[in-house]
Every structure is written in C-alpha cells, then in structure tokens.
C-alpha positions in Angstrom: 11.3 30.6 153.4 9.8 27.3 152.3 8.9 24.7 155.3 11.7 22.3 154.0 14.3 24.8 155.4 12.7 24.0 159.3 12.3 20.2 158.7 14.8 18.1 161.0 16.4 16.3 158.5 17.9 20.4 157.0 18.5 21.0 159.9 20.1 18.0 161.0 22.2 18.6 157.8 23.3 21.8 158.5 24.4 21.8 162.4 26.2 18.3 161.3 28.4 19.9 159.7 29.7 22.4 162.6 28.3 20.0 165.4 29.6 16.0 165.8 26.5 13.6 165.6 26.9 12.4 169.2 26.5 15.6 170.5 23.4 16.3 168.0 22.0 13.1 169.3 22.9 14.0 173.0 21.5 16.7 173.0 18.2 16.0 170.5 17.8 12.9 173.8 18.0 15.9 176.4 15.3 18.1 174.3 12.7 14.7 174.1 13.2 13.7 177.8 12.6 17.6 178.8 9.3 17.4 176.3 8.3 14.0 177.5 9.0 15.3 181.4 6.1 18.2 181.3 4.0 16.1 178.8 3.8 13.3 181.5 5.2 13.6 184.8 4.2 17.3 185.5 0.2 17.0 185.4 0.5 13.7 186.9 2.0 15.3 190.0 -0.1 17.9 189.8 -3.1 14.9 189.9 -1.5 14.1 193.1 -1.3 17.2 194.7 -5.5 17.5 194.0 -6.1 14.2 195.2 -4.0 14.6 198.6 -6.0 18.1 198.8 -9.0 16.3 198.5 -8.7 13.7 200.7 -7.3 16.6 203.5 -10.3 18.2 203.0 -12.8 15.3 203.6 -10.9 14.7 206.4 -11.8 17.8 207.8 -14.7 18.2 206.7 -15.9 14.6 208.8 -14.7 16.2 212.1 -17.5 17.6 214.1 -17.4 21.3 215.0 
C-alpha cells in the first residue's frame, strides 16, 4: 500500500462518506485532547508528585533522630 492510502485527508474521504463530518470532527477533537492530555498534563503531574516527595523527604530528613 502506498502512504497516500494512511494520509488524513484518504482517510477523511473515505469515513465521510459512511460517517457525518460533525461526528468526524467530534470525534478527531476527542482523539487530540486525549493526545494533548498525556503529552502535557500527565508528566506534569507526575513533576508534582516528585517535588511533594522531595520536599517530604527533606522534611524528614531535618528532624533529629
């Protein structure tokens, strides 16, 4: 198969004709946000999470024995 028949303007073509274009874009919208979500948000929490356990653990390491 040639790489034209995976580019998103085929494919676009060919599930327009059995899909309506506002559910195509609907749920195109849904796929980015999902992309964008662990892309972004989900190493940015996990930043957090290292820099509470950090901060936890200076905290106990400054108490005296």
């Amino acid at each position: 198969m040639t790489s034209e028949t995976y580019s998103l303007a085929y494919m676009t073509a060919v599930f327009g004709l059995f899909v309506p274009y506002p559910v195509l874009k609907t749920c195109l919208v849904v796929v980015g946000a999902i992309g964008l979500w662990f892309l972004v948000a989900v190493p940015a929490r996990r930043r957090i999470k290292a820099r509470r356990f950090e901060g936890d653990l200076k905290r106990l390491l400054r108490q005296p024995l």
